[in-house]
C-alpha positions as CSV (number, residue, x, y, z in Angstrom):
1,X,12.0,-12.3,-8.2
2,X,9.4,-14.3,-6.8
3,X,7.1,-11.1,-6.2
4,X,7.5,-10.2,-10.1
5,X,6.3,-14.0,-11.1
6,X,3.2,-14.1,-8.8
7,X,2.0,-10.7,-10.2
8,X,2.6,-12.1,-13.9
9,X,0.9,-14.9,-13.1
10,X,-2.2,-13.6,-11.6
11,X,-2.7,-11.1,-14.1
12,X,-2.3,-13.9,-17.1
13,X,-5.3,-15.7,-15.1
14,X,-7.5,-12.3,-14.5
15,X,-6.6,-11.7,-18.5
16,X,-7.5,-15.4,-19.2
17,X,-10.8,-15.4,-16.9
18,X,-11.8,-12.5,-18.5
19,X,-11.3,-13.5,-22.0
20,X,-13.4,-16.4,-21.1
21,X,-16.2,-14.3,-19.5
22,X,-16.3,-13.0,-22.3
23,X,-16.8,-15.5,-25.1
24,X,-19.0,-17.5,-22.7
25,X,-21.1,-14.9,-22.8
26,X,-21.6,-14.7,-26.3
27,X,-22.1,-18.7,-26.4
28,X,-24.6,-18.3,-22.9
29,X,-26.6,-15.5,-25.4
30,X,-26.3,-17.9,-28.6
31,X,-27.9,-21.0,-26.6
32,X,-30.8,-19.0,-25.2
33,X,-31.5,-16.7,-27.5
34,X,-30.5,-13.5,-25.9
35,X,-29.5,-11.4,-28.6
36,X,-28.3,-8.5,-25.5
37,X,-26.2,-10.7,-24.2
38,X,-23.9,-11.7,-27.7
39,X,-24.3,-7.7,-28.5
40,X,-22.2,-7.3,-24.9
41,X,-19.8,-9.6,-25.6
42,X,-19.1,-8.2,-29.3
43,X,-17.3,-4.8,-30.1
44,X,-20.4,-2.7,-31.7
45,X,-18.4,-2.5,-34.9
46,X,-17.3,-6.8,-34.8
47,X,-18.4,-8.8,-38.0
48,X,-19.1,-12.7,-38.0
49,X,-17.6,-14.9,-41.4
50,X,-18.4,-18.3,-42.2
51,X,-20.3,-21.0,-44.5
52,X,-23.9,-22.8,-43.3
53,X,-24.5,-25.2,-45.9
54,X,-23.2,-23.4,-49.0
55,X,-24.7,-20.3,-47.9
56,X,-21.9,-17.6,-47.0
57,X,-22.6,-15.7,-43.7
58,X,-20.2,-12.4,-44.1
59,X,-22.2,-10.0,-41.7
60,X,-22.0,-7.6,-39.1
61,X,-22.8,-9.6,-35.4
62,X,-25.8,-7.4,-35.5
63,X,-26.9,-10.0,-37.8
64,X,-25.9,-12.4,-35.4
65,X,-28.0,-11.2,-33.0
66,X,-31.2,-10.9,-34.8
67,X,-30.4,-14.7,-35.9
68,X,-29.8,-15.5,-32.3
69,X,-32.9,-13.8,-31.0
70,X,-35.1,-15.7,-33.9
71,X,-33.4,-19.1,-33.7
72,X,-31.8,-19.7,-30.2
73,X,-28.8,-22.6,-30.6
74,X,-30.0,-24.7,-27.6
75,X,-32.9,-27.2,-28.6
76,X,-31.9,-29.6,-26.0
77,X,-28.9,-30.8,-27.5
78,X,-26.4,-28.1,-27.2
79,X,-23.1,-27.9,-26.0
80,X,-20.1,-25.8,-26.3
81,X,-16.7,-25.6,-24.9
82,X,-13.4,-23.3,-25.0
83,X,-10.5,-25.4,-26.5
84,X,-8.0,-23.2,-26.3
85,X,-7.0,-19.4,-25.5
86,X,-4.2,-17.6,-26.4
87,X,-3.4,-14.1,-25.4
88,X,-0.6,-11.4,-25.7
89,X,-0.8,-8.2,-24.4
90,X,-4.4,-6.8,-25.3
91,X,-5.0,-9.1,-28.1
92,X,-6.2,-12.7,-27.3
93,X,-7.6,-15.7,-30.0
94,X,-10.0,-18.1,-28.7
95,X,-11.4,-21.7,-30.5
96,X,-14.6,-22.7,-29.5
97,X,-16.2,-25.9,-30.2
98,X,-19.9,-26.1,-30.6
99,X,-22.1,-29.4,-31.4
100,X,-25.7,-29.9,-31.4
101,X,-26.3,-26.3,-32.5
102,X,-30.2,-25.9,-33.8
103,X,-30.4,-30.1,-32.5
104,X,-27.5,-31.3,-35.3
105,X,-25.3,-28.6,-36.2
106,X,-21.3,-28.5,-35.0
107,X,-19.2,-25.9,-35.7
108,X,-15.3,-24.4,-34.8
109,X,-15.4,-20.7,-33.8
110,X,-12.4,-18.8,-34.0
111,X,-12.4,-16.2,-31.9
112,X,-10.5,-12.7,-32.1
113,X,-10.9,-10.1,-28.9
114,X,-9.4,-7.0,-27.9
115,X,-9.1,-5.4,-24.4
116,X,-10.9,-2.0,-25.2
117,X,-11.0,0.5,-22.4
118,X,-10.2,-2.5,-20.1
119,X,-12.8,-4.8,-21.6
120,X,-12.3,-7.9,-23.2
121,X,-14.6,-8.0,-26.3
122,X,-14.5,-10.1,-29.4
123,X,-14.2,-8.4,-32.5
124,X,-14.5,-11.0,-35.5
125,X,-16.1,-14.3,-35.2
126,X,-14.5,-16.4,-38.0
127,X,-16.5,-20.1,-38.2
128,X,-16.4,-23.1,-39.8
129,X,-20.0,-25.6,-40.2
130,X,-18.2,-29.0,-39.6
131,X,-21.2,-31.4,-39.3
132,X,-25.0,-31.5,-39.7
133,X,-27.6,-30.1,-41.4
134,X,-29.1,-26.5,-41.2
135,X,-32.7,-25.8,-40.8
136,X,-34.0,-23.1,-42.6
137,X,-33.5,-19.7,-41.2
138,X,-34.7,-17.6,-44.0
C-alpha cells in the first residue's frame, strides 16, 4: 500500500512541476519579450481571449507572440505568480496573477493545458485586465 502512494504522489508532483514549467515559460517569454519561448509553451493551434481596455483580444497566441516580441511585459515593474494549479489526468487549469505588466497593468490568467505526446502545453489563455491602464499597442 505504501509503494502505490509514493508512486501517486511523485507523479502528481512531476505532473505539477511540469505544468508549471510550462506556464512559467510562457510568463518568462511574456516579461522579456521572447516571442519563441511563449510559442513553446503554447499548443501551435492555442488561442488567447480577453479585454484591454474595452478592446477585445480574441486571437490566435500567434498574436500573442508578435505582441510579446513588440512590447515585452517587464518595464521594471513586473511580476507574476502561479496561484493555483489543478490537474486530472492529462488536463490541468492554472490561474496566474500578473501586476505591473507594461509598468501598470494587472491581470488574472486562466490557464487551460493538455499533456500532448507527454508535453504539458497550454492550449487557451482566457484573461481578465483587472487594473491599470494600457499603453497603446496599435
Amino acid at each position: 500500500m505504501a509503494q502505490a502512494i509514493s508512486e501517486t504522489t511523485a507523479t502528481t508532483l512531476d505532473d505539477y512541476d511540469a505544468i508549471c514549467r510550462a506556464v512559467q515559460l510562457c510568463l518568462d517569454g511574456e516579461a522579456t519579450g521572447n516571442a519563441g519561448k511563449v510559442r513553446e509553451s503554447f499548443h501551435e493551434d492555442a488561442r488567447m481571449f480577453g479585454s484591454l481596455g474595452g478592446e477585445r483580444y480574441d486571437v490566435p497566441v500567434s498574436e500573442l507572440a508578435e505582441m510579446v516580441a513588440s512590447a515585452p511585459a517587464d518595464t521594471g515593474h513586473y511580476r507574476s505568480r502561479i496561484l493555483s494549479v489543478q490537474q486530472t489526468g492529462d488536463a490541468a487549469f492554472v490561474t496566474v496573477a500578473e501586476e505591473g505588466y507594461w509598468g501598470t497593468v494587472s491581470f488574472l490568467d486562466y490557464l487551460s493545458l493538455a499533456r500532448i505526446g507527454g508535453n504539458w502545453k497550454i492550449v487557451n489563455k482566457l484573461f481578465a485586465h483587472t487594473g491599470g491602464e494600457p499603453p497603446d499597442l496599435g
